[in-house]
ROFI-626122 format. One record per atom (N, C-alpha, C): residue in three letters; x, y, z. Coordinates in steps of 0.02 Angstrom, whole numbers, plus 50000, padded with zeros to 5 digits. Layout:
! residues N
alaXYZ;...
***
This chain:
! residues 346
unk477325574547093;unk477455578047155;unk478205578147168;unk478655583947186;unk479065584947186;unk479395587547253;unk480085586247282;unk480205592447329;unk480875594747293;unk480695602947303;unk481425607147319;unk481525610747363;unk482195613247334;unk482505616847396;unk482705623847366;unk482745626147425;unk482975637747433;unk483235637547478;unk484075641647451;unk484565642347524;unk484805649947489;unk484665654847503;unk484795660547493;unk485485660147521;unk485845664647463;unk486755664847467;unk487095660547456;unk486785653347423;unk487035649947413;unk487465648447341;unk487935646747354;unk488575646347267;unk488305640547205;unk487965637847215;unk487865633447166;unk487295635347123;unk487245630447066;unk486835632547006;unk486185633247009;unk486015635247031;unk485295639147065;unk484475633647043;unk484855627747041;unk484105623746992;unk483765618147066;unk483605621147117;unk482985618147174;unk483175612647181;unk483785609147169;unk483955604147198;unk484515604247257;unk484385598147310;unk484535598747363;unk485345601347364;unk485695600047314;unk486505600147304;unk486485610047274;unk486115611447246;unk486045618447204;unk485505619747207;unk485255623147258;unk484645625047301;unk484465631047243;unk483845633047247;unk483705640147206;unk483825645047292;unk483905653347242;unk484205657047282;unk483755661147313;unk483135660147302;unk482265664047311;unk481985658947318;unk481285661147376;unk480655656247363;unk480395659947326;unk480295665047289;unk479785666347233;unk480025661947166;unk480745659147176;unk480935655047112;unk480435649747124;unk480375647047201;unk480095641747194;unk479295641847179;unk479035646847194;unk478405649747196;unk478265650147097;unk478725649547075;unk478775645847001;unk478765642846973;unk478835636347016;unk478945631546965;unk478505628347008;unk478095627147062;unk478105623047093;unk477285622147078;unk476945614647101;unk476225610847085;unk476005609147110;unk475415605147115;unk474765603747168;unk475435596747213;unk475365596047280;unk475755591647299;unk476445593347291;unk476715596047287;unk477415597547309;unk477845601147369;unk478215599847379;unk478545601047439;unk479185607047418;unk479245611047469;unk479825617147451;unk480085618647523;unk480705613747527;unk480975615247587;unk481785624747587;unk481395627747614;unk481735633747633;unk482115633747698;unk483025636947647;unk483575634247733;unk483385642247753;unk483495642547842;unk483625650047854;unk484305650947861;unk484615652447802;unk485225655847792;unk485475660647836;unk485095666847780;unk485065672147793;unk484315674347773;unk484215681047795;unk483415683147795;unk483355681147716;unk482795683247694;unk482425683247622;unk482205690647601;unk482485693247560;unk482245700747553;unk481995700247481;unk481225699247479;unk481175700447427;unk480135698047440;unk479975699847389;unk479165699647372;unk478995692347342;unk478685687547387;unk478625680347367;unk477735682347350;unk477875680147282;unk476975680347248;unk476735670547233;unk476155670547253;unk475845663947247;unk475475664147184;unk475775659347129;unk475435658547050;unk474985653447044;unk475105648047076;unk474765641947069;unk474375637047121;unk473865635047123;unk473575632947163;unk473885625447178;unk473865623347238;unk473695615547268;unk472955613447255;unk473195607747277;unk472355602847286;unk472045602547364;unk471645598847342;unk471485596747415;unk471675592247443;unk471965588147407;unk472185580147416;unk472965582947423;unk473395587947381;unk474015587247366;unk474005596247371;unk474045598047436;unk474285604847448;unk474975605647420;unk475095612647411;unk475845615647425;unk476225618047483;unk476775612247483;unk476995616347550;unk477705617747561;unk477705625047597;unk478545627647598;unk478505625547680;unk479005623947692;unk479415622747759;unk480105626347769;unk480185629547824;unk480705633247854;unk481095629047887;unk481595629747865;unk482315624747940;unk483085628847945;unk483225626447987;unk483825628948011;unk484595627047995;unk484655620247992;unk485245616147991;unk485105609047955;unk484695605347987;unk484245600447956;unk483515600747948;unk483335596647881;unk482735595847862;unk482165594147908;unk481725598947943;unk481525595147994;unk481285598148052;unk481975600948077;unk482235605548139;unk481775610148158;unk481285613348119;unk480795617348133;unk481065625048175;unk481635625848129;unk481865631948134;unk481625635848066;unk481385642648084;unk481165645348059;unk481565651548000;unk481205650647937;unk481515656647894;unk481355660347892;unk481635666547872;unk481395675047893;unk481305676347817;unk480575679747808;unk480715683647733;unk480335692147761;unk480795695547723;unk480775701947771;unk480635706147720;unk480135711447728;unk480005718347669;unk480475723647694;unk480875723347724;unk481485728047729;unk481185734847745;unk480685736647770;unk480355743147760;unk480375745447704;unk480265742347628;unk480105745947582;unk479515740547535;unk479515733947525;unk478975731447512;unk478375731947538;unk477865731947524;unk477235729647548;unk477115724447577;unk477185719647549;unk477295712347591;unk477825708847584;unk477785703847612;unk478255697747609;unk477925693247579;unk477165689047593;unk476865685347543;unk476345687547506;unk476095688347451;unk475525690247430;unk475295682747358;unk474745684547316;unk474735681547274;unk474505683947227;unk474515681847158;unk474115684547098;unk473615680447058;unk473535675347115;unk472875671647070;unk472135673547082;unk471865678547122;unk471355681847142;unk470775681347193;unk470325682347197;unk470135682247282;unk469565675047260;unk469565674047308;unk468995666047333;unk469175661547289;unk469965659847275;unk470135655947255;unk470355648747300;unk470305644247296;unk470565637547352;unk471065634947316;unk471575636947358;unk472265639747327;unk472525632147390;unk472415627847440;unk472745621747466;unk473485625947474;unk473835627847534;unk474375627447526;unk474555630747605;unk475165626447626;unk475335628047717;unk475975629647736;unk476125634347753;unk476825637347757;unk476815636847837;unk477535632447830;unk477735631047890;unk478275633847934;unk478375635547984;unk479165640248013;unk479475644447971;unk479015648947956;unk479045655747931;unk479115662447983;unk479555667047953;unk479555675147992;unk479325679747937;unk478805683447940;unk478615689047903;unk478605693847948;unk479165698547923;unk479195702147955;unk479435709947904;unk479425717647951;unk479535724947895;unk479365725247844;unk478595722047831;unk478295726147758;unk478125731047782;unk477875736347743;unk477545741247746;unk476775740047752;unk476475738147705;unk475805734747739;unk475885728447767;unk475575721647750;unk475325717347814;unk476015712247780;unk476275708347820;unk476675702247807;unk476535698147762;unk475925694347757;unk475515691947726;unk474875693847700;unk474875695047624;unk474225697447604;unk473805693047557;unk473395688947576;unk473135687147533;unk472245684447535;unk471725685247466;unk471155685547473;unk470845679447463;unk471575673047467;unk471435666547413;unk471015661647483;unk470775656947488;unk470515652447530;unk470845645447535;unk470975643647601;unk471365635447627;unk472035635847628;unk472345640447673;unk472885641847686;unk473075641147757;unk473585636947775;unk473755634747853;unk474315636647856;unk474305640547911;unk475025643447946;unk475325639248025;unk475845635048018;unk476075629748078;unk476655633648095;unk476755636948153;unk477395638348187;unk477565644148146;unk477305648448109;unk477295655048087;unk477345663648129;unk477885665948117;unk477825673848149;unk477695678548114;unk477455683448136;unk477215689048099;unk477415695148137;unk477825699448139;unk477895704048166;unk478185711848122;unk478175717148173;unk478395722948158;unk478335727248078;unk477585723248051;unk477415726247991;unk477045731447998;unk476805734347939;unk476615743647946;unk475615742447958;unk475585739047920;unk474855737047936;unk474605730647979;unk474585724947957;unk474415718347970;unk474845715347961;unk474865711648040;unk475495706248027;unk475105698947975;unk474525698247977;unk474315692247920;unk473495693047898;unk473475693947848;unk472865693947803;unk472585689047772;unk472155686247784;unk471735678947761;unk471125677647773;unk471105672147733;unk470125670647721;unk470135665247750;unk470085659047706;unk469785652147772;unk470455651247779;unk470645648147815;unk471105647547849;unk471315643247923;unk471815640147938;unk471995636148002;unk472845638548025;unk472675641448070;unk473125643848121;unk473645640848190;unk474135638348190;unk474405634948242;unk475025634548252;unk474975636148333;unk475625639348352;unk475985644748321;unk475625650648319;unk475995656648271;unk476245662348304;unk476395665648293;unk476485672448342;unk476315678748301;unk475935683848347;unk475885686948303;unk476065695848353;unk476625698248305;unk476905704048376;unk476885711248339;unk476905715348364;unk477005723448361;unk476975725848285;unk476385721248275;unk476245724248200;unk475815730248221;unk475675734648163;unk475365743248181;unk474675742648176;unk474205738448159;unk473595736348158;unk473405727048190;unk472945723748156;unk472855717748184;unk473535714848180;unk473505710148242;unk474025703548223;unk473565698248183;unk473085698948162;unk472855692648124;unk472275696848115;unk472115697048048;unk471275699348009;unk471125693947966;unk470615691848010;unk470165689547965;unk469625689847916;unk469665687447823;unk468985688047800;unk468745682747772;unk468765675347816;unk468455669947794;unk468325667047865;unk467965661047840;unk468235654647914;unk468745652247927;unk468855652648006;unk469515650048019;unk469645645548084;unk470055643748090;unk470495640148171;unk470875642748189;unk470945645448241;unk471535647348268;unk471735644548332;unk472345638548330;unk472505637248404;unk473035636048435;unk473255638248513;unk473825639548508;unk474365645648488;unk474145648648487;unk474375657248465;unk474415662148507;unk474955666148486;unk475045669948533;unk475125677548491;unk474605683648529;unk474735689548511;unk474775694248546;unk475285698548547;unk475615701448594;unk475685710348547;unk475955714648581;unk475575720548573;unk475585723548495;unk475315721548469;unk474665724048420;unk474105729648433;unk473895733848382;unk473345736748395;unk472775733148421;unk472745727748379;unk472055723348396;unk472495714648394;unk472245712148416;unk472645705048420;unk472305701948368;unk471675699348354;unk471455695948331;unk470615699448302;unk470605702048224;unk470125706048214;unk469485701248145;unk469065701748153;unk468445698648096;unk467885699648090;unk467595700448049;unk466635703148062;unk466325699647982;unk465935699148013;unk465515691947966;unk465655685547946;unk466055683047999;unk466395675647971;unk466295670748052;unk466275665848031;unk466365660448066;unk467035659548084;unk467435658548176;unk467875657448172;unk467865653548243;unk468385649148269;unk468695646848343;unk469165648348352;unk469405648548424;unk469985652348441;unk470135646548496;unk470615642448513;unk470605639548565;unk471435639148588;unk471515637748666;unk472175639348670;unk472495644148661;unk472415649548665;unk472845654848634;unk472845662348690;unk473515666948688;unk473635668848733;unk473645677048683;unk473295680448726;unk473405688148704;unk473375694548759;unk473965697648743;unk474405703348807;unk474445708348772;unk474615714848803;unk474505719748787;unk474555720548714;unk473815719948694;unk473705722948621;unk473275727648625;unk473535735548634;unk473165740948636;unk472555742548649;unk472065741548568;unk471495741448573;unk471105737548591;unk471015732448575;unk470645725348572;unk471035719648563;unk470865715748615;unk471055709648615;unk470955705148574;unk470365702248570;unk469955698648501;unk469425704048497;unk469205707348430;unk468655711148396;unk468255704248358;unk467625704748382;unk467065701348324;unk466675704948307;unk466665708748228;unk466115712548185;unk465565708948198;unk465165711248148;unk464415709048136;unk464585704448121;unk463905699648116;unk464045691548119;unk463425688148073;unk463005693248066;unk462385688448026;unk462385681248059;unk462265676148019;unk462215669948034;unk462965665648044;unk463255668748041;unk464005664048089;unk464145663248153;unk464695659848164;unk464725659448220;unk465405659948253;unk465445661948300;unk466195660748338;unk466295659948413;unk466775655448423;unk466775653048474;unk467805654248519;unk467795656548564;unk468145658448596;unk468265651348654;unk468845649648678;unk468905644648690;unk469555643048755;unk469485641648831;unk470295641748848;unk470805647248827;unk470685652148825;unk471145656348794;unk471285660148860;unk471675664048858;unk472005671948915;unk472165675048861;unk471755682148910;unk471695689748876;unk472195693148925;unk472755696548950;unk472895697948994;unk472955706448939;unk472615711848998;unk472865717348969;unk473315721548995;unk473645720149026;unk474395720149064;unk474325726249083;unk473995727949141;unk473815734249154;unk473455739849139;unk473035737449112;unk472465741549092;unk472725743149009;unk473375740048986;unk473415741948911;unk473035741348857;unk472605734748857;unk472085734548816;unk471285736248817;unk471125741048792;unk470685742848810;unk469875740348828;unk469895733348777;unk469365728848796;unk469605722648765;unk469615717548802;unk469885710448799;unk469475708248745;unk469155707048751;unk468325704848692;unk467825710448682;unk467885711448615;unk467375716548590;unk466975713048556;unk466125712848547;unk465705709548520;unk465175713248494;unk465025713148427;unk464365715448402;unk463935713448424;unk463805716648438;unk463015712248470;unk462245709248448;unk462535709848379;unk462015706148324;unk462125700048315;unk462655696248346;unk463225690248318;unk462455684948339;unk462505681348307;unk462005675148309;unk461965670448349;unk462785667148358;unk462765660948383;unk463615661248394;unk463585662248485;unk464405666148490;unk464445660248571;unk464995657548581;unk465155654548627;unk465905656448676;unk465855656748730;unk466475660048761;unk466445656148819;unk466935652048818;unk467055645648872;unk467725647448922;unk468155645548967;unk468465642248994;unk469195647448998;unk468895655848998;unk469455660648967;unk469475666349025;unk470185666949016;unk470115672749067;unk470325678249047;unk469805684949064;unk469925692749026;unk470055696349100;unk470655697849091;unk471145702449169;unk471425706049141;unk471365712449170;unk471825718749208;unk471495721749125;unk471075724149097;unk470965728249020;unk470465730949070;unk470455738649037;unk470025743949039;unk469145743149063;unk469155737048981;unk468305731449002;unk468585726748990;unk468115722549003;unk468505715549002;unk468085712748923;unk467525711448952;unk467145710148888;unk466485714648874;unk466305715348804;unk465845721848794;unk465645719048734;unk465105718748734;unk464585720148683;unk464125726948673;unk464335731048674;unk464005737948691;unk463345738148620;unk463045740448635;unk462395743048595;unk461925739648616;unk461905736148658;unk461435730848674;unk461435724448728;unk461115722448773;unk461155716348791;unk461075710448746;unk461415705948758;unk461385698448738;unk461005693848750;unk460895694148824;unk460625693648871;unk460795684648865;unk460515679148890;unk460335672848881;unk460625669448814;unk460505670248764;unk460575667848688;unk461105666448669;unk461625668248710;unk462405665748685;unk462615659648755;unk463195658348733;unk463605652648770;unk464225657748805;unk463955658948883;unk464705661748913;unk464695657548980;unk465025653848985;unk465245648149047;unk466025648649075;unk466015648749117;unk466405645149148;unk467425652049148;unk467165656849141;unk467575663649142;unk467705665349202;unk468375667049198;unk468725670749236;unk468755676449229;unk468425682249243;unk468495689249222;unk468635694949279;unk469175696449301;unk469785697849366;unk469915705349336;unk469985707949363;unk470315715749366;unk470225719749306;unk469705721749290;unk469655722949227;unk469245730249262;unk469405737849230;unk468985742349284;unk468225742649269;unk468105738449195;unk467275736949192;unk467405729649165;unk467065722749214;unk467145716249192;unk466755716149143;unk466035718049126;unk465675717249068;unk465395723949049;unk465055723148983;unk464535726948937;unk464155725048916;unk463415722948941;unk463135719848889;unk463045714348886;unk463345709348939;unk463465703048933;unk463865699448990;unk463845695048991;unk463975690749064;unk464155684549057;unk464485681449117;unk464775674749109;unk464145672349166;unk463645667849130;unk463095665449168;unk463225658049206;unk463355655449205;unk463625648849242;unk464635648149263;unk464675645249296;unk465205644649329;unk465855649049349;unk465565656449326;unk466075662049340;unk466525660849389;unk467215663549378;unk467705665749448;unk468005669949418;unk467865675549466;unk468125681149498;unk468675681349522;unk468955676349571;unk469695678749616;unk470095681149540;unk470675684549568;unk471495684349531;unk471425677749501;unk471895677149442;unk471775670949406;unk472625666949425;unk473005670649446;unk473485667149502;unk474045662649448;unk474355667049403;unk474855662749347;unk475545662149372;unk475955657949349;unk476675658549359;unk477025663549373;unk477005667149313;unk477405670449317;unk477165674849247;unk476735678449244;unk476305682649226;unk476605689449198;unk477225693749233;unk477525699149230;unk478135697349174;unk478665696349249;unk479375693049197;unk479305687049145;unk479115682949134;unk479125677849080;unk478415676249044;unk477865679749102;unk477125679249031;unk477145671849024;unk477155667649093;unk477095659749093;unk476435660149113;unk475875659149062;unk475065657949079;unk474845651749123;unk475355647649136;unk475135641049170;unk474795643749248;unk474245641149269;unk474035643849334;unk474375638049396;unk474655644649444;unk474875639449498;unk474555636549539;unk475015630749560;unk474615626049616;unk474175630349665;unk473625627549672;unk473135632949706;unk472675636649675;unk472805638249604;unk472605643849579;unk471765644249567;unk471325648849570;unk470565646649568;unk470485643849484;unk470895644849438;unk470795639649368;unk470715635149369;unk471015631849436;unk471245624649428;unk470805620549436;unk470465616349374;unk470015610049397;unk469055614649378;unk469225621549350;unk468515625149366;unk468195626649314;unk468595623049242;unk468315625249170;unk467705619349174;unk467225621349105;unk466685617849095;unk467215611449060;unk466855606449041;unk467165602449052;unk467015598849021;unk467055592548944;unk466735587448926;unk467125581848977;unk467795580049011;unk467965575049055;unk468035577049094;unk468495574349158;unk468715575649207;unk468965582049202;unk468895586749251;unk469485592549286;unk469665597349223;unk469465600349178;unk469635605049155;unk469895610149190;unk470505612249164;unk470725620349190;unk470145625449146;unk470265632749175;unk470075639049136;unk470735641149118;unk470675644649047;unk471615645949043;unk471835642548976;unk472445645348924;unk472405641648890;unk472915636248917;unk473195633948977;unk473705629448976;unk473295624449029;unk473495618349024;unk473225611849083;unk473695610649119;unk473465610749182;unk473765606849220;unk473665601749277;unk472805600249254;unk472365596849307;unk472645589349273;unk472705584149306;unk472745576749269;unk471935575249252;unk472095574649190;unk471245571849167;unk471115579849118;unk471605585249148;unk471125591949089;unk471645593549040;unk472365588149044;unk472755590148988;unk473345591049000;unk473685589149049;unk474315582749064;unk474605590549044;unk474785594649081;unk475185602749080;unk475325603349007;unk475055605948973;unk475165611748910;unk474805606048868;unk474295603948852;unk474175603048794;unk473855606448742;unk473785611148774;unk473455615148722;unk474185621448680;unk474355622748727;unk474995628748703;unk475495631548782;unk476005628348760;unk476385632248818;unk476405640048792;unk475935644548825;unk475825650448787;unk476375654548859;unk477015659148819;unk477445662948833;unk477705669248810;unk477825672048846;unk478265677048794;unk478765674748760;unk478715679648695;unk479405677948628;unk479705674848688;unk480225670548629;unk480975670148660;unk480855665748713;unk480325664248768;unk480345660748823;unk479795655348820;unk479605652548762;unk479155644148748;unk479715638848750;
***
């Protein structure tokens, strides 16, 4: 097990060591093995097509890390398709492969199709952005998601075609924020604003399941057209402790009632010009305004003192908020789940 290093523009002899960094992560995407480490400086952007050859383990993932100044810093590196690549990450080892590997404080950003494309399985994205690509800002199968952003890509900010986690995330205007059909997934913590079409989309579902969790849908004025879209074949679907405001519908399962058979507790569903389709928040609903910080100018989801969130989510302890942020003592000591903000203001 090894670590190197990538400092794009850098003068020295290009061999991944910390003194003579290589000048690409696809160099490193070369040489590198189950358990190794590939620390990436953000120089300058990365213009170029990083392909994944080799798998991690399970025991000994691969992992690139982004920094700024020091090793550590959790400043993030930009690798950019310049508007003429397709992506920024893809791979060539082939689909339903368990490929182990977690890219950390990353920017994918101006491919032409999605930022990230890939069909491989066990891939974790920590403190990752995805923005302003032509298709999908990130393409993946199983997968774990945290603290990512995902912005003004031209289709989903995140498609899913495996099982996944997602928590802590933020997607902001996208066609669809968060899109999947036939997979098992959770969503918890996580904040999504004007994303056009759909907020979170769940396809058909056969026997999976997904569960929605503490999250805010805000459709910032009627911009999104339905906060939660649901097939209504889905099997075994849970929607806890979330609030769907100001979208067109709020939540819809159209073709059908649900009726009883799913898990919807404890929702906030506020200004929406149709709150449901199909489906309903059966125990502990609220209705009022959901009463945030500062909601407009800074997109601070924390609910204020007073606010009807406060203390009203379902609850395994004391005082749960609804919402993805806490601020009840006992439901999560203010933000444990995600100080969810606009860019630029976390």
């Amino acid at each position: 097990m090894a670590t190197y290093y990538v400092e794009s523009g850098h003068g020295g002899s290009d061999a991944g060591t910390a003194a003579n960094p290589w000048l690409t992560i696809d160099q490193a995407m070369n040489a590198v093995g189950a358990g190794d480490k590939v620390w990436v400086k953000a120089s300058v952007d990365y213009t170029e097509l990083v392909t994944i050859d080799t798998a991690g383990a399970a025991n000994t993932p691969i992992v690139f890390e982004g920094y700024t100044t020091a090793t550590g810093d959790g400043g993030r590196a930009t690798i950019t398709g310049s508007g003429a690549r397709t992506s920024c990450i893809t791979d060539s080892i082939g689909a339903d492969t368990d490929i182990f590997y977690v890219f950390k404080n990353f920017r994918m950003t101006d491919a032409t199709g999605s930022g990230f494309d890939s069909d491989c399985d066990h891939i974790t994205f920590k403190n990752c952005k995805f923005d302003t690509n032509g298709t999908h800002g990130c393409v993946t199968r199983i997968s774990v998601h945290e603290s990512c952003e995902y912005m003004g890509n031209t289709s989903s900010g995140l498609e899913l075609g495996g099982s996944a986690v997602v928590v802590g995330s933020t997607f902001y205007s996208n066609l669809v924020g968060l899109g999947a059909s036939g997979i098992s997934f959770t969503v918890l913590g996580c904040t999504f604003f004007s994303n056009s079409q759909w907020g979170i989309a769940m396809g058909s579902g056969g026997g999976s399941s997904q569960v929605v969790a503490n999250c805010v849908i805000d459709g910032d004025g009627k911009d999104t057209d339905i906060g939660i879209r649901i097939s209504n074949d889905l099997a075994v679907l849970g929607i806890l402790n979330t609030v769907v405001y100001d979208c067109t519908t709020g939540i819809s399962a159209g073709g059908g009632d649900m009726g009883e058979r799913i898990v919807s507790r404890n929702n906030c569903v506020n200004a929406n010009t149709a709150n449901y389709v199909d489906i309903e928040t059966f125990t502990g609903e609220v209705t009022a305004a959901p009463d945030f910080v500062d909601e407009v100018a800074g997109a601070d989801y924390t609910p204020n003192t007073g606010s009807p969130l406060v203390a009203a989510g379902y609850d395994l302890g004391p005082d749960m908020d609804i919402g993805a942020i806490q601020v009840t003592a006992g439901g999560g000591g203010g933000g444990l789940l995600m100080p969810n903000k606009r860019a630029g203001k976390q």
